[in-house]
N, C-alpha and C positions, 0 to 999 in steps of 0.2 A: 261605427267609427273605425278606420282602416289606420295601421299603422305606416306613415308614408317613407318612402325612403326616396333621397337624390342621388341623380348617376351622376358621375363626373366624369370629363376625357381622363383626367389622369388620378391613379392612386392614390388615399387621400393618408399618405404616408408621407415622412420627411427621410431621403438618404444623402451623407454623406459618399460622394463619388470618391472619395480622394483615401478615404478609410474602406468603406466595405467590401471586402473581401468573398466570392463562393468559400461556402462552408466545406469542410472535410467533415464526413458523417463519421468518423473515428473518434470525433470529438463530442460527441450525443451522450450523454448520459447512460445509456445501457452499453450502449460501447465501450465506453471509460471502465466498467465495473470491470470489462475480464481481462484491461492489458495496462491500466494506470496505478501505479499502487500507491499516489498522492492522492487518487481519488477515494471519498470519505466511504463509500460504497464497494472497493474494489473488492471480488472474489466472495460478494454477497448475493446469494440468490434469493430473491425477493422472499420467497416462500419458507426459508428454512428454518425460522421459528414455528410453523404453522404447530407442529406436534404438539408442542409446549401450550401452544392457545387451547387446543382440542382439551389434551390434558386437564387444565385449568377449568374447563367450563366455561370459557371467556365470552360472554353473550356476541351474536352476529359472527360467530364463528367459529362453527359448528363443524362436526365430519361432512355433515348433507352438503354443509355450503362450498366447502374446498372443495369436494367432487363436481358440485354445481357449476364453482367458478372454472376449475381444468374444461369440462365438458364443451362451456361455451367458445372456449378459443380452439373447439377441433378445427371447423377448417381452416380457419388462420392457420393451426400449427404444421395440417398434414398438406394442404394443398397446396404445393409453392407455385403450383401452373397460373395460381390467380395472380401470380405479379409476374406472369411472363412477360418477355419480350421479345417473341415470336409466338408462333401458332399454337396452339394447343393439340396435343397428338391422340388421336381417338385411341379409348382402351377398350379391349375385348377382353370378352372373359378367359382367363386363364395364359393371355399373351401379353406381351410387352406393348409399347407406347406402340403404334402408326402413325408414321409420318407423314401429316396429313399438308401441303407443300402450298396447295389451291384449291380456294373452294372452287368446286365444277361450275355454277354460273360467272365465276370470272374468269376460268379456262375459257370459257365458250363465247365469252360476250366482252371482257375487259372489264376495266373496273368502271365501278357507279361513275355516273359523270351525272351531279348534279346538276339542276337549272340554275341554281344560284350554290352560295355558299348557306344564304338565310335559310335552304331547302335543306343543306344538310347537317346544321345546327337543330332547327328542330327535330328532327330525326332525331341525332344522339338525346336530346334532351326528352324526347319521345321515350326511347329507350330506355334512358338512366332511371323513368318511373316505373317503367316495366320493372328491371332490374332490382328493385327495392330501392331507390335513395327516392328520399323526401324534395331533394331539388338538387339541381345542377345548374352549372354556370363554366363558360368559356373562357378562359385566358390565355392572353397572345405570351408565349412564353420566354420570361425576361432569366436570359441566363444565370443572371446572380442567384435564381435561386433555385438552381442545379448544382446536387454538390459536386466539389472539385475531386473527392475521391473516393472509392466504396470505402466500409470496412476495414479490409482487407488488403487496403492504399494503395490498389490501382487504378488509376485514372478513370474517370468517367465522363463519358464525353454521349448526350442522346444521338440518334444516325443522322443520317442527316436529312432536311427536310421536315422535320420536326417541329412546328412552329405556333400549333396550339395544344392547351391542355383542355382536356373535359373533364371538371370539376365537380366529385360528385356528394352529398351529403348523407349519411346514413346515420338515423335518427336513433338515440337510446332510448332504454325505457327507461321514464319520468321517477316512477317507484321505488325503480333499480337506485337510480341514482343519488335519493337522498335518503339512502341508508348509507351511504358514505361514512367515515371510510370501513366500516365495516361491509362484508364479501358481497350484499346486494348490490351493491355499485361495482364491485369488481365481475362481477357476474351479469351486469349490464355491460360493461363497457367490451368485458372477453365476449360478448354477444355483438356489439357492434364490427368488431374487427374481425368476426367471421364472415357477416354478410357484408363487409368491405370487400373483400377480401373474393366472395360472389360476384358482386354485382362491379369491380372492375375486370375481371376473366371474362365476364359476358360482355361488356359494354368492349374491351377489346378486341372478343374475337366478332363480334356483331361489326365493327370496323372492318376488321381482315378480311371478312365474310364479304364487303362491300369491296375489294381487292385493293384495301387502301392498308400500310403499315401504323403500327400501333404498339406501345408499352403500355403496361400496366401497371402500377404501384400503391402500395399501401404507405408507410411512414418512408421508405425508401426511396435516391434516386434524385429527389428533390424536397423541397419545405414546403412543408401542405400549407400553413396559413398565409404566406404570401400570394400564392397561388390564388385559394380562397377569396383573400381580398381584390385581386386583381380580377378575379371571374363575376364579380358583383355579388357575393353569398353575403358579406358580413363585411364587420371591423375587428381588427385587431385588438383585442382585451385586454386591461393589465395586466392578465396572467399568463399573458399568452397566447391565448387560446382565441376560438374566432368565435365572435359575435353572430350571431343570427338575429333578423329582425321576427321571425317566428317563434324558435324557442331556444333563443340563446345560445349557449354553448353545450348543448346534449345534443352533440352530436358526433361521429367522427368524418375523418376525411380521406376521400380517396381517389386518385387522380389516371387519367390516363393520355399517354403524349399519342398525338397522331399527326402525319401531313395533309390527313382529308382537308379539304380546304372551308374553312369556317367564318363565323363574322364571333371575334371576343368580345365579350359583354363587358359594360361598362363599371367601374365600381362604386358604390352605393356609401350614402349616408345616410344615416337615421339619428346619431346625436347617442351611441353607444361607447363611444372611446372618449367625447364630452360629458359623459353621464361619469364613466371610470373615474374622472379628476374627483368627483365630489362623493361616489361609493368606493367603500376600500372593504366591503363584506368580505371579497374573496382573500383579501390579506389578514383579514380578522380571524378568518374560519382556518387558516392555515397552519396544520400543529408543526409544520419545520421553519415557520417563519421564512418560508423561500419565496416571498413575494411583496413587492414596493409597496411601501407607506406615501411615499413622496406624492405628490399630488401633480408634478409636471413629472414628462418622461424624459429622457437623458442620453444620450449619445454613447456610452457604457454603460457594461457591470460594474458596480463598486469592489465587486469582490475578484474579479480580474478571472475569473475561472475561464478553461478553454472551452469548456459547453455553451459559453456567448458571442456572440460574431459582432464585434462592435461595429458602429457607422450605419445604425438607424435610429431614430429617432422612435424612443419605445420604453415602455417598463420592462426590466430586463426581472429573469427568473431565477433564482440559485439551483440550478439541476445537482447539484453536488447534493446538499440538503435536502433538495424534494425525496430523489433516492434514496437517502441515506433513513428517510423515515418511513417509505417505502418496505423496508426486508424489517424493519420494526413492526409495522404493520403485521406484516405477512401477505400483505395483497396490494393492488395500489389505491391509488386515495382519489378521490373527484370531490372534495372540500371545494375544492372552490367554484368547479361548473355547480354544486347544486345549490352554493350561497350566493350567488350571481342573483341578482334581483329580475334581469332577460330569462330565468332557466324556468320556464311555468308551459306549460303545455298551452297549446296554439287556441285561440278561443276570444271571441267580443271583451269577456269582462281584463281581460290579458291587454290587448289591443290597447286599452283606452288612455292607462299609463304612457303607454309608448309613443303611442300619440300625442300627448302634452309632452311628453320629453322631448322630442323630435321637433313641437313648434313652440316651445313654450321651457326654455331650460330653467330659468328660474327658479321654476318649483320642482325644482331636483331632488331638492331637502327633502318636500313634500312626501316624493314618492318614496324614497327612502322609509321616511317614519310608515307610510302606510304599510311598506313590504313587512316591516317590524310589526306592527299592531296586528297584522292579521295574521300572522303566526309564523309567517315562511322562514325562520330564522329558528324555527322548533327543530 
């Protein structure tokens, strides 16, 4: 029994035109900590209780596991070529970067010129398995969700000709993550945004390489879930976060813009942001209370915070509070990807729920109590 999902031509989101606004990434929540000082988190670094836990003997968070959890976010931390936005420059041993300007078969030849567009989608989406992600997906890239300014508030504008994203999924470990919020989850998740962090370096210079221009990005640049939702991977979550009809929301996201010429995929329904109305596990499981009770989504934040971009139509998330328990923690927390009742590794006896959800919402309840009965809320 397959879990089915419907394309639709258009996003199966609701926006106000006349309110939404591109976001300034200044306004993100890890942003806010080092120049806001209304922000409940300002001038906390997530980690700085960790001593005191070690100290303590605090179970899930141990010396092994801090060093575990640092470990997994090396290339994330050291590599920044993986979100470049130009070519990546050959290193030799003992010399500086080389400016590597054109690959030689596109000095010699030009660039790729595929037979179609549909020839050069699967390609990338070829690739993106190579590369490690679990699946990709194409979006024709809708400005709004481009931020309007880096960081560091200068303007950000993609080059030009820029007009699809390849949307790519990389998948956490299952185990990792529902030791939440203690460091196996922090230790999953600093593992998936290394090989994010790989596998769009590759998938952009694998473009370049084809003499076609290309950006890479991790959480930067633009908003991954809209993205996400636009390229057919998932829906939008009460918590935010993107649905997968596979395994939920264990996974991260990483995107890359390019003008290769592509065909964007369509986005998907399966009855996940319908199912949201009537589970609220992930607001249950959540120790900073930074996620909706409500049962319809809302047009704003209640809490008016600048980490929300009002004029969609959404469960909004208090990023004030998620952080603020965050540098309490001492790691970060995935409470609610791992109480998601979607978050269960890929497999028939998985499928079968989804499948009656998707054709059959009624027994919404149903699946609920069985996720309860059979332990997954342990």
């Amino acid at each position: 029994m397959k879990a089915e999902t419907r394309r639709f031509l258009e996003a199966p989101y609701l926006l106000d035109e006349a309110r939404i606004r591109r976001f300034d990434q200044k306004y993100i929540g890890f942003a806010r900590a080092g120049w806001d000082e209304s922000f409940k988190g300002f001038r906390k670094g997530i980690a700085d209780g960790a001593p005191e836990k070690v100290r303590l003997d605090v179970p899930g968070y141990s010396r092994v596991g801090y060093a575990l959890q640092a470990a997994a976010w090396t290339v994330y931390d050291t590599y920044r070529g993986g979100f470049s936005w130009g070519r990546i420059g050959d290193m030799e041993p003992g010399a500086g970067p080389v400016n590597r300007t054109e690959d030689p078969l596109t000095a010699a030849l030009g660039p790729w010129r595929p037979r179609s567009p549909a020839e050069a989608s699967d390609a990338v989406k070829a690739a993106a398995r190579v590369f490690g992600a679990f699946k990709a997906g194409i979006a024709a890239v809708n400005p709004l969700w481009v931020y309007s300014n880096r960081i560091s508030g200068e303007a950000l504008e993609l080059p030009p000709g820029m007009k699809h994203a390849v949307v790519m999924l990389i998948e956490m470990d299952y185990e990792g993550i529902l030791r939440s919020p203690a460091l196996g989850a922090a230790v999953a998740t600093g593992n998936g945004y290394s090989r994010m962090c790989f596998a769009s370096a590759c998938m952009a210079e694998f473009i370049r390489n084809l003499g076609w221009s290309a950006v890479a990005c991790g959480n930067d640049t633009a908003l991954s879930v809209p993205l996400a939702v636009d390229a057919g991977l998932g829906e939008a979550g009460r918590n935010g976060l993107l649905i997968t009809p596979e395994i939920g929301q264990r996974m991260r996201i990483c995107k890359v813009f390019t003008d290769l010429p592509l065909v964007p995929d369509r986005p998907v329904s399966f009855g996940a942001r319908r199912f949201c109305r009537t589970c609220m596990k992930c607001a249950a499981r959540c120790p900073s209370r930074s996620i909706s009770f409500d049962r319809e989504p809302s047009w704003e934040a209640p809490w008016g915070s600048p980490s929300n971009n009002p004029g969609a139509y959404k469960w909004y998330v208090n990023a004030d509070e998620c952080y603020s328990f965050w540098t309490v923690n001492t790691a970060d927390c995935s409470n609610c990807i791992s109480s998601c009742p979607y978050t269960k590794p890929a497999g028939t006896i998985h499928a079968i729920p989804r499948f009656f959800i998707r054709r059959f919402p009624f027994m919404n309840l149903l699946w609920l109590w069985a996720d309860t009965a059979f332990g997954y809320d342990r």
